[in-house]
C-alpha positions as CSV (number, residue, x, y, z in Angstrom):
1,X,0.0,0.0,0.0
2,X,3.0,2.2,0.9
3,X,4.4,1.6,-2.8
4,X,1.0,2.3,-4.4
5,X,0.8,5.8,-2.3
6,X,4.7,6.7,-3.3
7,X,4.1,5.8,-6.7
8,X,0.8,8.2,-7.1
9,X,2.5,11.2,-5.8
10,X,5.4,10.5,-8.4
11,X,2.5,10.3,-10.8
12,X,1.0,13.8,-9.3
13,X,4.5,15.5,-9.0
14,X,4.9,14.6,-12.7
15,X,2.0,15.8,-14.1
16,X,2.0,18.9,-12.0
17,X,5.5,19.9,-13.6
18,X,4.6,18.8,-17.3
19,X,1.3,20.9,-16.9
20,X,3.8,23.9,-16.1
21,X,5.5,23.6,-19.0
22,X,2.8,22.9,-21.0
23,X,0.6,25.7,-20.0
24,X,-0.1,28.6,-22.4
25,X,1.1,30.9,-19.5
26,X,4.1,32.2,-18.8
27,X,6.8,29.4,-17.5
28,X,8.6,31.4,-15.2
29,X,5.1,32.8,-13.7
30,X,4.3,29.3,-13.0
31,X,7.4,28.2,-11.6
32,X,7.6,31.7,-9.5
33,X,3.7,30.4,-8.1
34,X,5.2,26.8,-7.3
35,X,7.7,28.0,-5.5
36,X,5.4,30.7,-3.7
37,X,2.9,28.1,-2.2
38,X,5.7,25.4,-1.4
39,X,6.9,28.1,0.8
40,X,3.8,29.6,2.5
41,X,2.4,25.9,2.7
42,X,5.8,25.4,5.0
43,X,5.3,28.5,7.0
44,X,1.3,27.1,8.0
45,X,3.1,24.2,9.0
46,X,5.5,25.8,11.1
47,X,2.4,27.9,12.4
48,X,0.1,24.9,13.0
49,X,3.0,22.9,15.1
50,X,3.3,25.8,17.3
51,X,-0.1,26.3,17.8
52,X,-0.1,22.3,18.6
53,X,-3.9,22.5,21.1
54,X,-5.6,23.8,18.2
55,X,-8.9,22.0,17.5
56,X,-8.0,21.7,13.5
57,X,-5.7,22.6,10.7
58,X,-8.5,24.4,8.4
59,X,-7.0,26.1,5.8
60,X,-8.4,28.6,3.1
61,X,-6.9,29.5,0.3
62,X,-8.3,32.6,-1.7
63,X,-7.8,33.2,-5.1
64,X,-7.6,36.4,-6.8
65,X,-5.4,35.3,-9.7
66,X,-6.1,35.4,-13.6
67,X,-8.2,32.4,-15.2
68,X,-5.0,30.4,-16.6
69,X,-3.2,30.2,-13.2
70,X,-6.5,28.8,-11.5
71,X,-6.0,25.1,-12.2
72,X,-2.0,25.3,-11.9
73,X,-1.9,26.4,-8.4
74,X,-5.3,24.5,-7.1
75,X,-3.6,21.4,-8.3
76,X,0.1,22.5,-6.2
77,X,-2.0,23.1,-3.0
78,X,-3.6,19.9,-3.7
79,X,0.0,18.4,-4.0
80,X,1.5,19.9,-1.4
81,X,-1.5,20.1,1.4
82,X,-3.5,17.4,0.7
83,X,-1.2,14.4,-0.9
84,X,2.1,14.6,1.0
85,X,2.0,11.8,3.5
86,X,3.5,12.4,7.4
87,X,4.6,9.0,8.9
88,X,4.8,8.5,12.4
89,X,6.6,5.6,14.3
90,X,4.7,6.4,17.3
91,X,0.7,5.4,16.5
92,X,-0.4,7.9,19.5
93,X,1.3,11.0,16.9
94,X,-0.6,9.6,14.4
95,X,-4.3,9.5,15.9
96,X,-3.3,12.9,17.5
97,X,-2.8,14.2,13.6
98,X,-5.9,12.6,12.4
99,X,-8.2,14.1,14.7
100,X,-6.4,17.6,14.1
101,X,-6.9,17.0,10.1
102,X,-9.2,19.7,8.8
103,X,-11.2,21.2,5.5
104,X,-8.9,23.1,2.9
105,X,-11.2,25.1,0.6
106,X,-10.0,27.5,-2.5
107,X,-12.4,31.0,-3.1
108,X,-12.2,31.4,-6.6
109,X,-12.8,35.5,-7.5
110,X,-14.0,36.4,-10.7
111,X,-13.3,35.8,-13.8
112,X,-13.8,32.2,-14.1
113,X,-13.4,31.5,-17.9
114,X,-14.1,34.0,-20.6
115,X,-16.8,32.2,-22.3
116,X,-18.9,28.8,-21.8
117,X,-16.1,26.7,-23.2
118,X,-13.1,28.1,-21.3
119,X,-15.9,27.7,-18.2
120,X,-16.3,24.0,-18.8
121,X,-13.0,23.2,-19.4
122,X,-11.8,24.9,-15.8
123,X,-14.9,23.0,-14.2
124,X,-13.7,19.5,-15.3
125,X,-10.4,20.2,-14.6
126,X,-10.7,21.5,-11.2
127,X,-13.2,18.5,-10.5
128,X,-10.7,16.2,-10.5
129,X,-8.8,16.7,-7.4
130,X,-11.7,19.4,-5.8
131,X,-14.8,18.4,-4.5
132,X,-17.5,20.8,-5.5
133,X,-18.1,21.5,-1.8
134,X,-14.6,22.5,-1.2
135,X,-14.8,25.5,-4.0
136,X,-16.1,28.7,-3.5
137,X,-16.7,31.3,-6.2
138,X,-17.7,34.4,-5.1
139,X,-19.8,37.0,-6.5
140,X,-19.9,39.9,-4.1
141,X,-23.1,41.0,-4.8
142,X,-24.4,38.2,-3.2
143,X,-23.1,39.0,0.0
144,X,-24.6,42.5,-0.1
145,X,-27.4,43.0,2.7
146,X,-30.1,44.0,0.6
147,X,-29.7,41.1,-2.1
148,X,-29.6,38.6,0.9
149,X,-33.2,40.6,2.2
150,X,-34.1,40.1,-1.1
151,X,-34.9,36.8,-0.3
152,X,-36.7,37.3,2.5
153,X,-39.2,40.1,1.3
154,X,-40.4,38.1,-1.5
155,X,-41.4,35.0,0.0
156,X,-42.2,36.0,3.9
157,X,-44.7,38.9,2.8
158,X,-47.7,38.4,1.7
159,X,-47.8,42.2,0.0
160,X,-44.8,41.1,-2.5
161,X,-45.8,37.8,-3.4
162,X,-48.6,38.1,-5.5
163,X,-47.7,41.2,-7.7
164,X,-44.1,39.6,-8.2
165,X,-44.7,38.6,-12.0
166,X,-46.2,39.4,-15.4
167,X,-49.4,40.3,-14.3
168,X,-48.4,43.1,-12.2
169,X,-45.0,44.2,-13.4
170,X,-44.7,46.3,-16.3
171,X,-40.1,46.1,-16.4
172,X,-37.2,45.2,-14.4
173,X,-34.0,47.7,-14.9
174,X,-30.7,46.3,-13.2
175,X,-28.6,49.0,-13.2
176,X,-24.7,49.6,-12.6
177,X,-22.9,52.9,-12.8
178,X,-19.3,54.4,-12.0
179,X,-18.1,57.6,-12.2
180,X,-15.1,56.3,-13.2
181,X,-13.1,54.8,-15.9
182,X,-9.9,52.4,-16.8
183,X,-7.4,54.9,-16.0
184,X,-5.9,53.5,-13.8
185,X,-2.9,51.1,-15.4
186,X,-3.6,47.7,-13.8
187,X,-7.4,48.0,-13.3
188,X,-7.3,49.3,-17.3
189,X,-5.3,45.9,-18.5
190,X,-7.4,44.0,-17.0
191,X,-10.6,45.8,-18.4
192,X,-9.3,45.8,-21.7
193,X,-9.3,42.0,-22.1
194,X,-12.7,41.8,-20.3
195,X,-15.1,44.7,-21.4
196,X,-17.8,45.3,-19.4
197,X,-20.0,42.4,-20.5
198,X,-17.5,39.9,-18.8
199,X,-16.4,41.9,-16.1
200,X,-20.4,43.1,-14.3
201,X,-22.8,41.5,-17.1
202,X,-21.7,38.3,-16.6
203,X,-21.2,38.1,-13.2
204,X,-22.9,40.6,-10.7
205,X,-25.8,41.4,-13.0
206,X,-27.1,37.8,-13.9
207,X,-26.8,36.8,-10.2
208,X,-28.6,39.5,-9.4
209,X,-31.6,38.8,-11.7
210,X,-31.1,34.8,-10.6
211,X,-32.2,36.3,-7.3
212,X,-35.0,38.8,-8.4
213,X,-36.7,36.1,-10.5
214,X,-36.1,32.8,-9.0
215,X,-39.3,30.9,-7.9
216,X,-39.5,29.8,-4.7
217,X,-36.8,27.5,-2.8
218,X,-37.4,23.9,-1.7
219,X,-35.9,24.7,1.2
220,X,-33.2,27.3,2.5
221,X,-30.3,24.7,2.0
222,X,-27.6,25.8,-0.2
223,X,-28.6,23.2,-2.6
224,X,-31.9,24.1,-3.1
225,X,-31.5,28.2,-3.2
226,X,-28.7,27.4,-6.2
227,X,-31.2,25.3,-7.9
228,X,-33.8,27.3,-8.3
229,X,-31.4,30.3,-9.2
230,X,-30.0,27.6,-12.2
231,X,-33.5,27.4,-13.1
232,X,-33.7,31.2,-13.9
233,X,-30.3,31.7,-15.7
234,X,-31.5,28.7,-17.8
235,X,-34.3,29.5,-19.0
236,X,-33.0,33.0,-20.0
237,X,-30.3,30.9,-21.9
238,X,-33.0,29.3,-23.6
239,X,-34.5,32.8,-24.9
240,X,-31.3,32.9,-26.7
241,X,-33.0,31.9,-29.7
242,X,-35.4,34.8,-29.7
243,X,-33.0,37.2,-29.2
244,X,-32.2,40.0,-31.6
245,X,-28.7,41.4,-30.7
246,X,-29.0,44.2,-32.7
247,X,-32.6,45.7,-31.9
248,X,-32.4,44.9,-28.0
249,X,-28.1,45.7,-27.1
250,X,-26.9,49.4,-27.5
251,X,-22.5,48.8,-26.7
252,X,-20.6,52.2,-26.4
253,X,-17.3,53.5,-25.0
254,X,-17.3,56.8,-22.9
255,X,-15.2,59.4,-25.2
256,X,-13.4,63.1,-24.0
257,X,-15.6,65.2,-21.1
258,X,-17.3,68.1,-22.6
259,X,-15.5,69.9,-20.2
260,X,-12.2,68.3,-21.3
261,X,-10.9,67.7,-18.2
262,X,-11.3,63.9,-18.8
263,X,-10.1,61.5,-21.6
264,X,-11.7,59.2,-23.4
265,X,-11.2,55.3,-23.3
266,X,-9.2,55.7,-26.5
267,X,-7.0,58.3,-25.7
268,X,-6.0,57.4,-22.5
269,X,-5.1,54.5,-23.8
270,X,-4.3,54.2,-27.6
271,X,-3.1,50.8,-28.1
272,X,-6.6,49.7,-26.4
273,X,-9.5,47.5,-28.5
274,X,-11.9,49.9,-30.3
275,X,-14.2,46.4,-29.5
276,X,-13.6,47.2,-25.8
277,X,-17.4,48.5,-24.4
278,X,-17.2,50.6,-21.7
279,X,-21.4,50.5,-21.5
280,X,-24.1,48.4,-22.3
281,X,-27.5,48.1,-22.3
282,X,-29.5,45.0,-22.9
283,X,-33.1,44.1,-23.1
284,X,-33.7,40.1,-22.2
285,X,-36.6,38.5,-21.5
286,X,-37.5,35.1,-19.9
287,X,-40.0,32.4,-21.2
288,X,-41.6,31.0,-18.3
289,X,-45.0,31.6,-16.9
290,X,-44.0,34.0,-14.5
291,X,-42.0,36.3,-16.1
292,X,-43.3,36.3,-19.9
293,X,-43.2,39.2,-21.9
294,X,-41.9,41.3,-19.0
295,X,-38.3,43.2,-20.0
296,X,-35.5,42.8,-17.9
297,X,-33.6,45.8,-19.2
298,X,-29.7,45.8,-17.8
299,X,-27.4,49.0,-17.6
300,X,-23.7,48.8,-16.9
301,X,-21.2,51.6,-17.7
302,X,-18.0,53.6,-16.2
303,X,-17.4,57.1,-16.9
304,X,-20.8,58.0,-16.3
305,X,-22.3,60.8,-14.1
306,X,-23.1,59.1,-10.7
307,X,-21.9,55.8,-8.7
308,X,-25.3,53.8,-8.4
309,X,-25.7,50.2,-8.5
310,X,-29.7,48.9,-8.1
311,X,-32.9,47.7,-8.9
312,X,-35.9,49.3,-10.1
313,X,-39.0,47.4,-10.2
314,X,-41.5,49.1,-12.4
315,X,-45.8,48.2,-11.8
316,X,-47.7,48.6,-14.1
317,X,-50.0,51.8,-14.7
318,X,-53.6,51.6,-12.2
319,X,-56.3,51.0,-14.7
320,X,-59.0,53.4,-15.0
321,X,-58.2,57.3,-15.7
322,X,-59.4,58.9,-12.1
323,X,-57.1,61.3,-11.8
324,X,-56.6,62.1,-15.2
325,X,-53.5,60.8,-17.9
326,X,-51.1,62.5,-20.1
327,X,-52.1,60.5,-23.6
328,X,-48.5,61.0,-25.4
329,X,-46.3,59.9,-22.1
330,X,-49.1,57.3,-21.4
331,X,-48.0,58.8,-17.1
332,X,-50.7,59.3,-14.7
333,X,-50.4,62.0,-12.8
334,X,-47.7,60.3,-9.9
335,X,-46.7,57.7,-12.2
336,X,-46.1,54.3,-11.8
337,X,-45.4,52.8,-8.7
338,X,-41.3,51.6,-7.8
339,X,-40.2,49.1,-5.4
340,X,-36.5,50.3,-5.5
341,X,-33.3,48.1,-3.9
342,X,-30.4,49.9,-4.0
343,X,-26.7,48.4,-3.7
344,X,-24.1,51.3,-4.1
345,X,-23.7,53.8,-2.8
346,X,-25.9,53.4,0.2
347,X,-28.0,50.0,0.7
348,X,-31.3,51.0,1.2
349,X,-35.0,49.7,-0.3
350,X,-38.3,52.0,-0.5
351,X,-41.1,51.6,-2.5
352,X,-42.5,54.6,-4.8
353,X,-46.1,55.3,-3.9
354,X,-48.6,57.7,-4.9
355,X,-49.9,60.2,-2.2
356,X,-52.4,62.9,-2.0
357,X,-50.5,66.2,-2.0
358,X,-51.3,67.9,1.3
359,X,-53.4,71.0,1.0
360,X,-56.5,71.7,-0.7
361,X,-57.8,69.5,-3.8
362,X,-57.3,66.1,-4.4
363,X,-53.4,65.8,-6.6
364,X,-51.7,62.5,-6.5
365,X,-48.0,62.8,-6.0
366,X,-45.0,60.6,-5.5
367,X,-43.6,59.9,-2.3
368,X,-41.4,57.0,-1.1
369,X,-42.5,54.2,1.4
370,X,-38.7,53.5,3.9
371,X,-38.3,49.9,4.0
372,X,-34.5,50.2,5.2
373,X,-35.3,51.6,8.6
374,X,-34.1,48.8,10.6
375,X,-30.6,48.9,8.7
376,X,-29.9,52.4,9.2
377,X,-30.6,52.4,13.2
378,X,-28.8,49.6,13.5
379,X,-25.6,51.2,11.3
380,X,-26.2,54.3,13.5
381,X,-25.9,52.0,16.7
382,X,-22.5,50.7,15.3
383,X,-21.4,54.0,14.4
384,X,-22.1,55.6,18.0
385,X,-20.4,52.1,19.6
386,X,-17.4,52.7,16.6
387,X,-17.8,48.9,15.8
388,X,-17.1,48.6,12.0
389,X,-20.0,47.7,9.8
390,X,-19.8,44.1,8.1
391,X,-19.4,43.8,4.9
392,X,-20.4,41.8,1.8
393,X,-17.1,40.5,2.1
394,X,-16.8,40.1,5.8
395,X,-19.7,38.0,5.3
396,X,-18.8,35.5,2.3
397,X,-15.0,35.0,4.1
398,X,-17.4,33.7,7.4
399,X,-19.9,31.6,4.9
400,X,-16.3,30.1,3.5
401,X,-15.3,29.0,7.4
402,X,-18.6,28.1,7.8
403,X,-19.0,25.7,4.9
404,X,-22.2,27.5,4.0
405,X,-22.3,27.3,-0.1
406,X,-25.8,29.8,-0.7
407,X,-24.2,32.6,-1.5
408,X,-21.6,31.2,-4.1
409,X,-21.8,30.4,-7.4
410,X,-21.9,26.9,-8.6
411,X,-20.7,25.6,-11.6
412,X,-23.5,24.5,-13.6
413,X,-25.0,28.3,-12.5
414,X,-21.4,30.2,-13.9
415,X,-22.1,27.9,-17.1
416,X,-25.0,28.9,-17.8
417,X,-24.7,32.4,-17.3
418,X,-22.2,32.5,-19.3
419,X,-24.3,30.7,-21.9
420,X,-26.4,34.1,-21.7
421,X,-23.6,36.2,-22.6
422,X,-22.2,34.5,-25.0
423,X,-23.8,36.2,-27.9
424,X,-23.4,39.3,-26.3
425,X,-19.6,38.7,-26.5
426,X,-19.6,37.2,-30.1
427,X,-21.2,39.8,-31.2
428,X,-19.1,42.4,-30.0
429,X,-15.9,41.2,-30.6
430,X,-16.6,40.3,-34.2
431,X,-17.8,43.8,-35.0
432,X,-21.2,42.4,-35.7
433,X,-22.2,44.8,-32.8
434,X,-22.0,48.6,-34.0
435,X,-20.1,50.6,-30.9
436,X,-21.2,53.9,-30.1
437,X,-19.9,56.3,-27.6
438,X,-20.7,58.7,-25.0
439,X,-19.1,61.6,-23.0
440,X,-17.4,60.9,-20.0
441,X,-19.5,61.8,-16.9
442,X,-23.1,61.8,-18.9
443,X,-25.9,59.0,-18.2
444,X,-24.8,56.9,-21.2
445,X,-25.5,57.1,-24.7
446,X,-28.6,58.3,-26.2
447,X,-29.6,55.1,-28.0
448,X,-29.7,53.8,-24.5
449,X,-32.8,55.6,-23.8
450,X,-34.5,55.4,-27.2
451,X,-34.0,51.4,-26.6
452,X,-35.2,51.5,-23.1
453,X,-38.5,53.7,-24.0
454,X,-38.9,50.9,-26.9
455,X,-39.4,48.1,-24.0
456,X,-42.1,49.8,-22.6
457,X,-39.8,51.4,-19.4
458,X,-41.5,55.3,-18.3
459,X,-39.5,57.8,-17.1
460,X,-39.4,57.9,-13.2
461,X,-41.3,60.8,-11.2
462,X,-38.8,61.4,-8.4
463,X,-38.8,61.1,-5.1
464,X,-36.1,62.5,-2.4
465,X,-34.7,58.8,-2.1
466,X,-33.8,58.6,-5.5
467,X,-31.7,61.3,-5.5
468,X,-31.0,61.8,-9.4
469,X,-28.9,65.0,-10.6
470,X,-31.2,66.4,-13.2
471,X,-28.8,69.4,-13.7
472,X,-24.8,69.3,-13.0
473,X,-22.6,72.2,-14.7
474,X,-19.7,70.2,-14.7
475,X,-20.7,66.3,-16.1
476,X,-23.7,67.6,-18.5
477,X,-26.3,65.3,-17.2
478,X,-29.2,67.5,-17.8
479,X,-31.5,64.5,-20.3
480,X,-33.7,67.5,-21.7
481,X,-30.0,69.0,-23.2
482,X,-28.5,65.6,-24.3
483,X,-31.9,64.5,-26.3
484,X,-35.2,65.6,-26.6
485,X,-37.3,62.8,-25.5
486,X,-37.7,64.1,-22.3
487,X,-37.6,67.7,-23.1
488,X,-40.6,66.7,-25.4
489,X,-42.4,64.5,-22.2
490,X,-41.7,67.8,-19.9
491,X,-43.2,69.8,-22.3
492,X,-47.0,67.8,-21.8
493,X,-46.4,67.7,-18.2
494,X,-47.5,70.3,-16.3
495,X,-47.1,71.3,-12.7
496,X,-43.8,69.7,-12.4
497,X,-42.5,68.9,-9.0
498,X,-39.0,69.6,-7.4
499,X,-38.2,67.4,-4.4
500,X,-34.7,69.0,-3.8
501,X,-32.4,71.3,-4.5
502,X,-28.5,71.4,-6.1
503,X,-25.6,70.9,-3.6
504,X,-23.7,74.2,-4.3
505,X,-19.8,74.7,-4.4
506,X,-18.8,78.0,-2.8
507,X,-15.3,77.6,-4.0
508,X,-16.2,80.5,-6.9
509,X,-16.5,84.1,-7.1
510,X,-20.5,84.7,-7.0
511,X,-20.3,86.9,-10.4
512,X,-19.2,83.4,-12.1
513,X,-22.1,81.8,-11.3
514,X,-22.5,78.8,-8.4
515,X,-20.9,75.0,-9.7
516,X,-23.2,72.5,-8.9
517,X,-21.5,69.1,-7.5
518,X,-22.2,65.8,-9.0
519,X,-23.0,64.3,-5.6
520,X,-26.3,64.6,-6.1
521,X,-29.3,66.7,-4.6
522,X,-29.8,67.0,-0.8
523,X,-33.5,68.9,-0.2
524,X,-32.5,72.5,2.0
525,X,-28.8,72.7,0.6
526,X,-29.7,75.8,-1.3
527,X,-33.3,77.5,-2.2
528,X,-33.9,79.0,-5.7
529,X,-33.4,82.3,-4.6
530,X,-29.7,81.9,-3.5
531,X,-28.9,80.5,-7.6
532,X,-27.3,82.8,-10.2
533,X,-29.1,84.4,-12.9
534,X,-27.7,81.8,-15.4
535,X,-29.5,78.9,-13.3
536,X,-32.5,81.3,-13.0
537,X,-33.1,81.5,-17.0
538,X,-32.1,78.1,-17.5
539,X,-35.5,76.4,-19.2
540,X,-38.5,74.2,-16.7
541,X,-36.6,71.3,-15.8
542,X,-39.0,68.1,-15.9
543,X,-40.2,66.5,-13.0
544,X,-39.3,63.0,-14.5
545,X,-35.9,61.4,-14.9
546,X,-34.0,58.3,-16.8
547,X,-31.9,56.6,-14.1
């Protein structure tokens, strides 16, 4: 039995150093990573035989690492942690060691392939030393508090349960923005070879919508939560062969500032692939009873105007025409109601809901129903006590320790998510897909919104929560200036209403007129009064917004 053992780890060291050589990475990467993990695996030996009296040796191994070095080093640990026999004279030593062996488990971080094939092919070969239960691959997102109370408000209220599907909502929008871009050198390498499909499309967004859609669990074993999330992502995979790439995708990259002070994706970096998107918005739809016919309308982008990362639930219009209905913008007065989950910058969920306006007459208006309470006194309890808030991350490192598997992504789920975007990705890196562009610091391009009005999504009445700059002097995110669908909606919209005002710089002489920050609007910052002339002529802003 000895011999048989010896001669298997020959047969493992062997094939470990013929896949280094063999491998389409660099050699001397490789051999710098085998020597790296022989050398920390020493050092948690040397730690663990000091720290003899502890219960196990669990060990966790996180991987931030590109695609091609996944399998290399998961199959050294595996050498060197896992195969490497300890042989004891004394049996005593021996039973001790057993009872202290523990769980070593890899956390795999995105990406994980870059289509379904390179998916598949890391899959099969990480199966053969790695259990499934021992891998983890993590999608923050899922770790975020309000996508984990997702969960719970769906399927423990009875107010959600039965307007969550076709019959009741009119559009989903799953929407990621950042202010920023790939200027950075490291983060813009990495981008470059991604695009935004495969680096938030594919990952964050999908699970997202896995969540949102999902029927209900068996049970809330991991098992049964990832099942009826593969469920989802399959049946949108399905759709596939319904979908039209180029009437429901719009792909652009984010070009120079109108102010100039930022570059666009091509100039800041020349040798980078004009097939690169920087933005997309996609229209999919899934074929199952539930969801039929409703548009699930994605948004991802950098360079834009405003950090945001959320979901918008859109209900459908109240029949009946009681309060009265502008026929071109087919709004009611308040429009349609919101439930609203929001990710970045601040986690917090409300529900848009039409209101009486206080005072005399009967005017429906929007107001927002707080369904985040609880979170923000208990943040405000940490932040009196200083105790640090817990983070998605915090939270997916003590799921790994804990063995719990629901919030990770298995890999029948990452295959068929990336069957979704697969024809996304074909089509934009054969040029099938024409790429468009848009400033730096705007809300995208306008063929975004044209495409979004086209799957039935109404521009939002706002509310103090969702904090949208409708005017900003210095990113040009004013919709009624950048295209004139909305001008055109504000113009049959009458009494139009405000909910805040402009944060207002005071770094600037007054004569020069007051620069409005793109942090957004915070109601009392500044009245109308204290605004220079040029604000003062500038034309009726609408009381509806794009997100």
């Amino acid at each position: 039995e000895e011999e048989e053992e010896e001669g298997e780890e020959e047969e493992e060291e062997s094939e470990l150093e013929s896949s280094m050589h063999n491998n389409e990475v660099n050699e001397e990467t490789m051999k710098l990573n085998y020597r790296s993990i022989h050398s920390i695996t020493k050092r948690i030996e040397m730690w663990e035989k000091e720290n003899e009296d502890a219960p196990a040796s669990n060990r966790m191994w996180y991987f931030c690492l590109h695609s091609d070095f996944i399998v290399d080093c998961a199959n050294q640990i595996h050498y060197f942690t896992r195969t490497r026999k300890v042989h004891f004279t004394d049996h005593s030593q021996a039973e001790i060691k057993m009872k202290k062996k523990g769980w070593t488990r890899l956390v795999l971080e995105k990406p994980f392939g870059r289509d379904r094939k390179t998916c598949e092919k890391l899959n099969i070969k990480l199966s053969k030393r790695w259990p499934e239960s021992d891998l983890f691959r993590m999608d923050r997102y899922l770790g975020k508090e309000v996508i984990e109370n997702l969960l719970v408000m769906r399927f423990a209220n009875r107010l959600l349960s039965p307007i969550w599907n076709r019959d009741n909502v009119a559009n989903v929008q799953i929407i990621f923005k950042e202010p920023y871009g790939a200027e950075d050198q490291q983060r813009g390498d990495y981008f470059d070879k991604n695009g935004i499909v495969r680096d938030v499309m594919q990952n964050h967004l999908l699970q997202i919508l896995a969540v949102l859609a999902m029927d209900a669990p068996v049970s809330l074993d991991p098992e049964d939560i990832r099942d009826a999330k593969l469920k989802v992502l399959r049946q949108l995979a399905m759709s596939n062969d319904k979908f039209d790439v180029l009437k429901n995708t719009v792909v652009a990259q984010y070009s120079t500032s109108k102010n100039g002070k930022h570059l666009g994706y091509m100039d800041e970096r020349p040798e980078n692939s004009k097939t690169t998107p920087t933005f997309i918005m996609a229209v999919l739809k899934l074929a199952n009873d539930r969801w039929d016919g409703v548009p699930f309308i994605f948004k991802a982008g950098k360079g834009m105007n405003e950090k945001r990362s959320e979901i918008r639930v859109q209900l459908k219009e109240s029949p009946g025409d009681v309060f009265g209905r502008d026929d071109e913008s087919r709004l009611h007065a308040a429009g349609p109601n919101e439930f609203v989950l929001r990710m970045q910058p601040k986690e917090e969920m409300y529900m848009k809901v039409t209101i009486k306006e206080p005072g005399l007459g009967v005017k429906p208006t929007a107001s927002e129903m707080e369904l985040s309470s609880r979170w923000k006194m208990e943040q405000a309890r940490k932040d009196a006590c200083g105790e640090a808030p817990r983070r998605a991350y915090d939270r997916l490192i003590l799921d790994v320790i804990n063995g719990n598997q629901s919030h990770f992504v298995r890999n029948d789920e990452l295959e068929a998510a990336w069957a979704v975007c697969d024809p996304l990705v074909s089509a934009i890196d054969s040029g099938y897909l024409p790429m468009t562009t848009y400033s730096y610091g705007s809300r995208g391009p306008k063929e975004a919104d044209e495409l979004r009005t086209r799957a039935g999504h109404l521009p939002s009445h706002l509310v103090e929560k969702d904090s949208v700059p409708l005017l900003n002097a210095e990113y040009d995110t004013l919709p009624g200036e950048e295209d004139g669908m909305t001008e055109s909606l504000a113009s049959k919209l009458s009494n139009a209403v405000y909910v805040s005002e402009p944060v207002v710089k005071k770094n600037k002489p007054v004569n020069e007129g007051y620069s409005l920050s793109p942090r957004g609007y915070r109601s009392g910052d500044a009245s109308p009064q204290q605004r220079s002339p040029r604000h003062s002529q500038t034309k009726s802003r609408p009381s509806t917004q794009w997100i």
